[in-house]
mmCIF file of the N, C-alpha and C atoms, coordinates in Angstrom:
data_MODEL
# 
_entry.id   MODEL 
# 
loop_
_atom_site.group_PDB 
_atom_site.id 
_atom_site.type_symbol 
_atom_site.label_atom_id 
_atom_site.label_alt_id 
_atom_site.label_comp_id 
_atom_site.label_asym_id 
_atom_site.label_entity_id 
_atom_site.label_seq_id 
_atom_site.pdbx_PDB_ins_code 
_atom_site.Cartn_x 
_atom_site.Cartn_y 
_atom_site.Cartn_z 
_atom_site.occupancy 
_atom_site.B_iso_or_equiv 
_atom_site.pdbx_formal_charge 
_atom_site.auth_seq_id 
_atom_site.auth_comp_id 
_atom_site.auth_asym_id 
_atom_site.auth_atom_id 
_atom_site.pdbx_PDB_model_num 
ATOM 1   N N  . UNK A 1 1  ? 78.798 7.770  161.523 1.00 0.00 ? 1  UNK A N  1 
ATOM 2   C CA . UNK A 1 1  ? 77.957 7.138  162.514 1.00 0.00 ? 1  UNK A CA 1 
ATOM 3   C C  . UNK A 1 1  ? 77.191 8.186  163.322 1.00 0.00 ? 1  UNK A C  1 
ATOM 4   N N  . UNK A 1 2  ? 77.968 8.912  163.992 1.00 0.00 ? 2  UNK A N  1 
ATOM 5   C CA . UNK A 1 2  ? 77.019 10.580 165.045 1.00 0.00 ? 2  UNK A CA 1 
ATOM 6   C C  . UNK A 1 2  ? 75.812 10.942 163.650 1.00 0.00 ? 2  UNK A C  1 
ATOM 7   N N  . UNK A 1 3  ? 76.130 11.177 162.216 1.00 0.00 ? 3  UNK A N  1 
ATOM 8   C CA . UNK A 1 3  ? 75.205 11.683 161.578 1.00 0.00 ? 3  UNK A CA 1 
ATOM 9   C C  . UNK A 1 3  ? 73.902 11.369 161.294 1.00 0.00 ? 3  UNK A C  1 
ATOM 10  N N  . UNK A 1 4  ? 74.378 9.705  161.164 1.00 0.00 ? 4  UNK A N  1 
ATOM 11  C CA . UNK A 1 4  ? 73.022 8.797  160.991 1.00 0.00 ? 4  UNK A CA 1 
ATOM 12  C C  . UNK A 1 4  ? 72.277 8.852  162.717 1.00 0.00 ? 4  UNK A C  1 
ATOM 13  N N  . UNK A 1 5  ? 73.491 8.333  163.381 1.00 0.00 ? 5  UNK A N  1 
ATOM 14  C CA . UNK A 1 5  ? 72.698 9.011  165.203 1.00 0.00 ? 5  UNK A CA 1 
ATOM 15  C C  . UNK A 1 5  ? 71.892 10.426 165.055 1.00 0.00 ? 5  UNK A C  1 
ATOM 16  N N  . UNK A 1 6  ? 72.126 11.241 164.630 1.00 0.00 ? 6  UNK A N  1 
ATOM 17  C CA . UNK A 1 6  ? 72.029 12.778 164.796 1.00 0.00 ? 6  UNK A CA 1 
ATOM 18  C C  . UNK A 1 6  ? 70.508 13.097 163.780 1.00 0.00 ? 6  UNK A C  1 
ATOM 19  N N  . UNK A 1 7  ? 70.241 11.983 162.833 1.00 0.00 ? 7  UNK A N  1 
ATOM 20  C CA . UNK A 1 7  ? 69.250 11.911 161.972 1.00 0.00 ? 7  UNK A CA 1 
ATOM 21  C C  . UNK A 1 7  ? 68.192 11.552 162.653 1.00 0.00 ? 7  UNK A C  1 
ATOM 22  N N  . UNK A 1 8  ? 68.433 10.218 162.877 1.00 0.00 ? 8  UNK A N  1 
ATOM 23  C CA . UNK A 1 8  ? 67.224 9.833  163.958 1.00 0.00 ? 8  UNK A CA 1 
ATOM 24  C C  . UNK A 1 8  ? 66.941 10.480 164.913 1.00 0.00 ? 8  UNK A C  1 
ATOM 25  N N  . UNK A 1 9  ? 67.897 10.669 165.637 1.00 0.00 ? 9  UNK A N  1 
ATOM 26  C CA . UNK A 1 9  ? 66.809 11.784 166.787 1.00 0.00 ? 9  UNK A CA 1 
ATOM 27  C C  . UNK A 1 9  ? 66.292 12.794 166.452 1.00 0.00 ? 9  UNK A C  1 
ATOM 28  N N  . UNK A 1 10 ? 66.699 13.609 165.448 1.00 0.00 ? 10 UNK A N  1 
ATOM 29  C CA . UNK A 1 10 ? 65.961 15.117 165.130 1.00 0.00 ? 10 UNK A CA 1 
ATOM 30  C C  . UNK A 1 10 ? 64.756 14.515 164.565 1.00 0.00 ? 10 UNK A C  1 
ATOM 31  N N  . UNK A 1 11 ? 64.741 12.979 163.834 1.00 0.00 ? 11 UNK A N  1 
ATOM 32  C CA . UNK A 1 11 ? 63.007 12.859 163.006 1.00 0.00 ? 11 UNK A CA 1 
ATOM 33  C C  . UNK A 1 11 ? 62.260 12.257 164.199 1.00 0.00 ? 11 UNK A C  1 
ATOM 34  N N  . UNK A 1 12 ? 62.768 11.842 165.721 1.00 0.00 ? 12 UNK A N  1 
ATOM 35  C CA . UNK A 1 12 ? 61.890 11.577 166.822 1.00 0.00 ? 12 UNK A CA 1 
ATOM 36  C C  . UNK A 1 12 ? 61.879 12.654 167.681 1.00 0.00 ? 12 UNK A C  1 
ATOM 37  N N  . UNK A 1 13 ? 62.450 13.135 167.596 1.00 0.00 ? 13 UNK A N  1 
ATOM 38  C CA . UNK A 1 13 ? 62.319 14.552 168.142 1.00 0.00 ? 13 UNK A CA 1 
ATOM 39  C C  . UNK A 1 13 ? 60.971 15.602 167.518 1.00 0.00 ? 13 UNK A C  1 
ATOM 40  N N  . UNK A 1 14 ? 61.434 15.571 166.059 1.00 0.00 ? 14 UNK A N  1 
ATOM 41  C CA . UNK A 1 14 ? 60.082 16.499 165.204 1.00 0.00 ? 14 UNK A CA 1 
ATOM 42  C C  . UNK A 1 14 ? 58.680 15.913 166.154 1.00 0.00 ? 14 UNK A C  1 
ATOM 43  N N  . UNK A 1 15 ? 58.689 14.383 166.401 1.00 0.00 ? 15 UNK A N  1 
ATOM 44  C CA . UNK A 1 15 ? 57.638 13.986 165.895 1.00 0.00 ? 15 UNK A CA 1 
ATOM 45  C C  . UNK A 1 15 ? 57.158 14.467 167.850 1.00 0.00 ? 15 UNK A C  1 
ATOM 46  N N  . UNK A 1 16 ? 57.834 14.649 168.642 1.00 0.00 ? 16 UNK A N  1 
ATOM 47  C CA . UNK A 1 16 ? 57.494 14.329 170.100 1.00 0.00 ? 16 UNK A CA 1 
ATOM 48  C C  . UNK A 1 16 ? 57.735 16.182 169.970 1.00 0.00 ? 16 UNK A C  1 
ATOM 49  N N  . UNK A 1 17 ? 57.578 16.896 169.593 1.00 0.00 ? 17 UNK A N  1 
ATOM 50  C CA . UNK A 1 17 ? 57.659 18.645 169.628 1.00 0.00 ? 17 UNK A CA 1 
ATOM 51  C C  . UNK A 1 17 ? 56.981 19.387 168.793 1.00 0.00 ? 17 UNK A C  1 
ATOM 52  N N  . UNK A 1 18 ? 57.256 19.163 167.373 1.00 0.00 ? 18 UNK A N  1 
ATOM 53  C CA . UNK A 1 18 ? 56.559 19.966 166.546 1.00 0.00 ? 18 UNK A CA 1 
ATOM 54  C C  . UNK A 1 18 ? 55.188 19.020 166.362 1.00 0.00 ? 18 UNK A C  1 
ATOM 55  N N  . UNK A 1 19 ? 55.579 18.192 166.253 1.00 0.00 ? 19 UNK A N  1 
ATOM 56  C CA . UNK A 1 19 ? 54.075 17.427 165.912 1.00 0.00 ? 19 UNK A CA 1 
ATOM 57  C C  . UNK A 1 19 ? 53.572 16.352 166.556 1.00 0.00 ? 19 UNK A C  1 
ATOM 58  N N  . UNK A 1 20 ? 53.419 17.056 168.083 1.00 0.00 ? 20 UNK A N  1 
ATOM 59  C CA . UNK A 1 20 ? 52.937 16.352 169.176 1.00 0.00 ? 20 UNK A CA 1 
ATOM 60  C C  . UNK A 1 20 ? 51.624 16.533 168.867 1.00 0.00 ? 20 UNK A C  1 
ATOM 61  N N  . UNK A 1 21 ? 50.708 15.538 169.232 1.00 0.00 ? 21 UNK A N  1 
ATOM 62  C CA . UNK A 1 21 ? 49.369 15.567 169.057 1.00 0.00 ? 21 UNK A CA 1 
ATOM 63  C C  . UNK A 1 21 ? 48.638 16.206 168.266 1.00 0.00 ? 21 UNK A C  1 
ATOM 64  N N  . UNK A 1 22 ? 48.915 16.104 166.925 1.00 0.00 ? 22 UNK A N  1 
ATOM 65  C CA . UNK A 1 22 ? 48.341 16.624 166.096 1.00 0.00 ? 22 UNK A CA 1 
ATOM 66  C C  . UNK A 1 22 ? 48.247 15.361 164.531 1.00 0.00 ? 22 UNK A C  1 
ATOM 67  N N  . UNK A 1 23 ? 47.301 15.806 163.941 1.00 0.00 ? 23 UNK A N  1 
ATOM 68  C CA . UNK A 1 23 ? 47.135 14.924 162.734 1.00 0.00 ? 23 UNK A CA 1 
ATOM 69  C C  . UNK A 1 23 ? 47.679 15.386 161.731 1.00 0.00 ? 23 UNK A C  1 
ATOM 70  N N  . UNK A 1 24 ? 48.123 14.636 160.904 1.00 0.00 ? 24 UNK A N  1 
ATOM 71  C CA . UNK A 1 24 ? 49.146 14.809 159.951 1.00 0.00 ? 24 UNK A CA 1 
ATOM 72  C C  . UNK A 1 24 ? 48.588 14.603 158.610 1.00 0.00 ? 24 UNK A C  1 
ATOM 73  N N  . UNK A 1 25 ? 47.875 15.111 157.859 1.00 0.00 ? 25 UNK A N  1 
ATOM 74  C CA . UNK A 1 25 ? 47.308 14.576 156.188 1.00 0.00 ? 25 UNK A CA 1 
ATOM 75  C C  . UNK A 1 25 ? 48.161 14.704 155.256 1.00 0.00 ? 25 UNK A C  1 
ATOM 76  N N  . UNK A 1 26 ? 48.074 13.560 154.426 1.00 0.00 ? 26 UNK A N  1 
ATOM 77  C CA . UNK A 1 26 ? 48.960 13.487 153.292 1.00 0.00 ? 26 UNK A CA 1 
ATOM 78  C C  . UNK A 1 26 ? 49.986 12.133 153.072 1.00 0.00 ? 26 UNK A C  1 
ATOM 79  N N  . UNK A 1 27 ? 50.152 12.433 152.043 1.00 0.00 ? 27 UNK A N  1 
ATOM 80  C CA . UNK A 1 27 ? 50.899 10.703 151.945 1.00 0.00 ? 27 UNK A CA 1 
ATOM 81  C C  . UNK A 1 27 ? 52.212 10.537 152.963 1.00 0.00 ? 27 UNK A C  1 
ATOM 82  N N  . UNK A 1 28 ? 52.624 9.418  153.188 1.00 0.00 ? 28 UNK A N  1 
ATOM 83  C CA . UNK A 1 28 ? 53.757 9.077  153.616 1.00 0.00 ? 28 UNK A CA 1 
ATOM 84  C C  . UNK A 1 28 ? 54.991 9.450  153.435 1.00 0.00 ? 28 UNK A C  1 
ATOM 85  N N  . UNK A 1 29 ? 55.042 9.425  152.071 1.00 0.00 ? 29 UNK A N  1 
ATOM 86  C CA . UNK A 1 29 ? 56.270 10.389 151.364 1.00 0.00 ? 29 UNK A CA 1 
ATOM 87  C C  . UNK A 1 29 ? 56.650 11.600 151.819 1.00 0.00 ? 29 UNK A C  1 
ATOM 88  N N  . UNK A 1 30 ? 55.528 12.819 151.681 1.00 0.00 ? 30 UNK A N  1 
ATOM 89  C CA . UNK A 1 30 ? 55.494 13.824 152.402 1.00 0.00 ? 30 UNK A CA 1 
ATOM 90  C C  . UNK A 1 30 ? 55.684 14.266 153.868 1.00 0.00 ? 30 UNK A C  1 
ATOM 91  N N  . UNK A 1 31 ? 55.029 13.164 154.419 1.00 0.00 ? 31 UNK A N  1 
ATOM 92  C CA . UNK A 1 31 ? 54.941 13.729 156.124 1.00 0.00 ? 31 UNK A CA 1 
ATOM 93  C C  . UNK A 1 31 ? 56.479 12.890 156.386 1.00 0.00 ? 31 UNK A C  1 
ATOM 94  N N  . UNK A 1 32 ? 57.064 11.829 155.676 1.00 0.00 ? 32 UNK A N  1 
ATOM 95  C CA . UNK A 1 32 ? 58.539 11.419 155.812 1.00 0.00 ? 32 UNK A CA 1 
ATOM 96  C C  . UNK A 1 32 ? 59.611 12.501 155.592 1.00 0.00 ? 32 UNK A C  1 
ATOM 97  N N  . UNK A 1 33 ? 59.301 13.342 154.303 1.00 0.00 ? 33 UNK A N  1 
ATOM 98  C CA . UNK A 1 33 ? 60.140 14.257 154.225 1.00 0.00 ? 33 UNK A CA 1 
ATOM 99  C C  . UNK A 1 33 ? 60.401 15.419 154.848 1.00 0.00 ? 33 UNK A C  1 
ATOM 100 N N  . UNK A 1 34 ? 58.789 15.538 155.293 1.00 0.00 ? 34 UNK A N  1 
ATOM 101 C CA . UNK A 1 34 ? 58.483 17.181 156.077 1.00 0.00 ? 34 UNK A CA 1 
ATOM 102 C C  . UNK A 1 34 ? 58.875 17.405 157.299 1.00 0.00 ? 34 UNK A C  1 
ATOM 103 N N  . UNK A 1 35 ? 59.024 15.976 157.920 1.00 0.00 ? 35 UNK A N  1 
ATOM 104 C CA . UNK A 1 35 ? 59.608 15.559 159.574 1.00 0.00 ? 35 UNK A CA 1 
ATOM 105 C C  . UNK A 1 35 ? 61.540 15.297 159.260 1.00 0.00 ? 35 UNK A C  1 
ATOM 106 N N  . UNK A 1 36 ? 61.428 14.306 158.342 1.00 0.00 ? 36 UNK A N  1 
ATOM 107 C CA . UNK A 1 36 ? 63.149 14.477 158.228 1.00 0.00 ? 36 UNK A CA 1 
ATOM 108 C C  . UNK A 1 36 ? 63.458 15.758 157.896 1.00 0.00 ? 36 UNK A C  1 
ATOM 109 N N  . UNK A 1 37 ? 63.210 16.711 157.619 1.00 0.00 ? 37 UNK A N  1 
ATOM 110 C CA . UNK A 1 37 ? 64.090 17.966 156.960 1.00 0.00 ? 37 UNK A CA 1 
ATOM 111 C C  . UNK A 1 37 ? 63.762 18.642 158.528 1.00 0.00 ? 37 UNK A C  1 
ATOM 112 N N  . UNK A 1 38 ? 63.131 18.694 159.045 1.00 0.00 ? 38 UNK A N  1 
ATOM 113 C CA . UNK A 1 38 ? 62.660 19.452 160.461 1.00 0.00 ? 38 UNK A CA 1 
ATOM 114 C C  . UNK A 1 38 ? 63.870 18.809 161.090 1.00 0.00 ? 38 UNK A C  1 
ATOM 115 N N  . UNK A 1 39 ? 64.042 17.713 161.227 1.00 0.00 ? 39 UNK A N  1 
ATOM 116 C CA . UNK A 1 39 ? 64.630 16.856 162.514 1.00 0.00 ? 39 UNK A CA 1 
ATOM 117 C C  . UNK A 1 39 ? 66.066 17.188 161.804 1.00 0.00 ? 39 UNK A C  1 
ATOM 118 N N  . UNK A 1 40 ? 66.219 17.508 160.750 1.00 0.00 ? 40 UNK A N  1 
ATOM 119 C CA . UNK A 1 40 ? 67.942 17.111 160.041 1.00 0.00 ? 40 UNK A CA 1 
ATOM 120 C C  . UNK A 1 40 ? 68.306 19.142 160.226 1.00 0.00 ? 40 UNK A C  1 
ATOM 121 N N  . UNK A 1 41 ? 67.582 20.182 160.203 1.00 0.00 ? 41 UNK A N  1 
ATOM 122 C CA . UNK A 1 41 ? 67.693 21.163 159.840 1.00 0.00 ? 41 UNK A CA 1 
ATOM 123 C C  . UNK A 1 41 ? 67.782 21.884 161.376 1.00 0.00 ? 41 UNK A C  1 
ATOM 124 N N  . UNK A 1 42 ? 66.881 21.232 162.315 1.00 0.00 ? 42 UNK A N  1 
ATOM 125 C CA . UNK A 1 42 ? 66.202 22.383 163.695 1.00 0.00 ? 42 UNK A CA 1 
ATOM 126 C C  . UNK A 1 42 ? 66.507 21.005 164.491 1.00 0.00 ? 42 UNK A C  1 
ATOM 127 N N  . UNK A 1 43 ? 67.150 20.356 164.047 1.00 0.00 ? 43 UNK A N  1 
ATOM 128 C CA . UNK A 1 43 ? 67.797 18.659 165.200 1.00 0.00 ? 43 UNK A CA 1 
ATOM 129 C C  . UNK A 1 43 ? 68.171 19.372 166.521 1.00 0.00 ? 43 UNK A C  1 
ATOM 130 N N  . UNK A 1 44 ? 69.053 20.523 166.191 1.00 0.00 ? 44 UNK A N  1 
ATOM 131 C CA . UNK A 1 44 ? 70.273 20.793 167.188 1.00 0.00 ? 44 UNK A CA 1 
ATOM 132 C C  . UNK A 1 44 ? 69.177 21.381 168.387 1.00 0.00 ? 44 UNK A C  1 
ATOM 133 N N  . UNK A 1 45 ? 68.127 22.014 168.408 1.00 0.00 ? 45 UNK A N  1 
ATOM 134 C CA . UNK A 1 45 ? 67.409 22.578 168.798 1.00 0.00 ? 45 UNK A CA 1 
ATOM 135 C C  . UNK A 1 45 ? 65.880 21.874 169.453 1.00 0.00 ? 45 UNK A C  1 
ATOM 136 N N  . UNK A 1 46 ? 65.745 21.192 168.596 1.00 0.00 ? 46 UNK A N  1 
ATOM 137 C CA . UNK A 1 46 ? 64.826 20.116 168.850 1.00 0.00 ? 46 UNK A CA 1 
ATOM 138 C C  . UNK A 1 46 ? 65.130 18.475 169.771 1.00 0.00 ? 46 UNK A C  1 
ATOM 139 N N  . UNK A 1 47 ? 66.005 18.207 169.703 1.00 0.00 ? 47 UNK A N  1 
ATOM 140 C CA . UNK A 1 47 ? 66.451 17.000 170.750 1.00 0.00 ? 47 UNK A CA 1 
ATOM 141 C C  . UNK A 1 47 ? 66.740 17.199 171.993 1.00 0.00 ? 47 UNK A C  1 
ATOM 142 N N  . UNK A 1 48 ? 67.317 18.450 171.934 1.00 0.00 ? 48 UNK A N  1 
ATOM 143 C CA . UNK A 1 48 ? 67.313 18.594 173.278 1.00 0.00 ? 48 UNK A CA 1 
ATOM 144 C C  . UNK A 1 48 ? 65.986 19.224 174.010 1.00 0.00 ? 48 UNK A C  1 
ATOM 145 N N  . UNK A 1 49 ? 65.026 19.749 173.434 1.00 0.00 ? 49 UNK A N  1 
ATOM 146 C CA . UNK A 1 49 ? 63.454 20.340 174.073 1.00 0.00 ? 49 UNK A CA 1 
ATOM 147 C C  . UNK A 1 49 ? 63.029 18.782 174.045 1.00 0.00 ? 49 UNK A C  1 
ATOM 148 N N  . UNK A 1 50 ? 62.959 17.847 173.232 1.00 0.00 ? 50 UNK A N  1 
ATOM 149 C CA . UNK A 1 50 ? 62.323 16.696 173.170 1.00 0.00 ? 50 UNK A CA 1 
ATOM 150 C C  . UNK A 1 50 ? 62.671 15.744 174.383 1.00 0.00 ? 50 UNK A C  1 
ATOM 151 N N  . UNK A 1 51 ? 63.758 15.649 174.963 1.00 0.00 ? 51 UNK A N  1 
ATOM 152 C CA . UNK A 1 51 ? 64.539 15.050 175.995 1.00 0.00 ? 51 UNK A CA 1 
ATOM 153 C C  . UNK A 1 51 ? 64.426 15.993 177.271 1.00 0.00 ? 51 UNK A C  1 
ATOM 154 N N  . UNK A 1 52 ? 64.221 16.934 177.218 1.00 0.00 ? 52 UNK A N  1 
ATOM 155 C CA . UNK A 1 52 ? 63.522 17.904 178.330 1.00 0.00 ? 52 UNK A CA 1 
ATOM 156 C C  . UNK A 1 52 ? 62.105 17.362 178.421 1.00 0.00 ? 52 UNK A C  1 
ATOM 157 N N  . UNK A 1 53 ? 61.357 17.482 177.249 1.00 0.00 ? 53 UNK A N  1 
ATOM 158 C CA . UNK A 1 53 ? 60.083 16.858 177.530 1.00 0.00 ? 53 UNK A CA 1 
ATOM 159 C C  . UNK A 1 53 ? 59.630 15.901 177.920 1.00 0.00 ? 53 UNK A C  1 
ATOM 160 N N  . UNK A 1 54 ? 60.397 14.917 177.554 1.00 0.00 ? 54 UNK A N  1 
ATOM 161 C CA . UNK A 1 54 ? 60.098 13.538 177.874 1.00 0.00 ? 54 UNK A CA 1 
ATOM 162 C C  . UNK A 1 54 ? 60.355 13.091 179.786 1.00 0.00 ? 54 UNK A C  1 
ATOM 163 N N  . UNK A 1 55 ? 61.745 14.107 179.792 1.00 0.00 ? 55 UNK A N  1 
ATOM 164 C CA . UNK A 1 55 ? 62.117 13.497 181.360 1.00 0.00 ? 55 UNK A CA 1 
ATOM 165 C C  . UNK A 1 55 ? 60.909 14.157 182.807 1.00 0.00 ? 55 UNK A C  1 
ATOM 166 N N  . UNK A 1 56 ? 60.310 15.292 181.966 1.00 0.00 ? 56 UNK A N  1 
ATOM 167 C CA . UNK A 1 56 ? 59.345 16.064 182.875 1.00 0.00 ? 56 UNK A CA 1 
ATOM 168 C C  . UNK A 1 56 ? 57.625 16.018 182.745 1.00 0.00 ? 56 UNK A C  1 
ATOM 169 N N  . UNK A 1 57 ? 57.864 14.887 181.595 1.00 0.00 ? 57 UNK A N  1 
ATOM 170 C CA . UNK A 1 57 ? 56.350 14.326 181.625 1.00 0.00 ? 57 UNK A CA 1 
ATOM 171 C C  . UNK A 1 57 ? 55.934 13.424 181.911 1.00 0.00 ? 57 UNK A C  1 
# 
């Protein structure tokens, strides 16, 4: 259960840090995989800047 928890936030996390305001080209498939492996790999690191960000913006 924490893992599947721990999944989702690192791929909403990618999306609110690494790829804040920016455009994304390419199929779905790709930008699905390129954000899950970010969020599953740099999670530990990324949820918590994302939750910093969010509470100070």
């Amino acid at each position: 259960m924490l893992i599947i928890l721990y999944v989702i936030l690192g791929y909403w996390a990618t999306g609110k840090t690494i790829y804040a305001n920016k455009v994304m080209i390419g199929s779905w498939g790709s930008i699905f995989l390129t954000r899950f492996a970010f969020g599953f790999f740099l999670g530990w690191i990324l949820i918590p800047w994302a939750l910093i960000k969010c509470i100070f913006h």
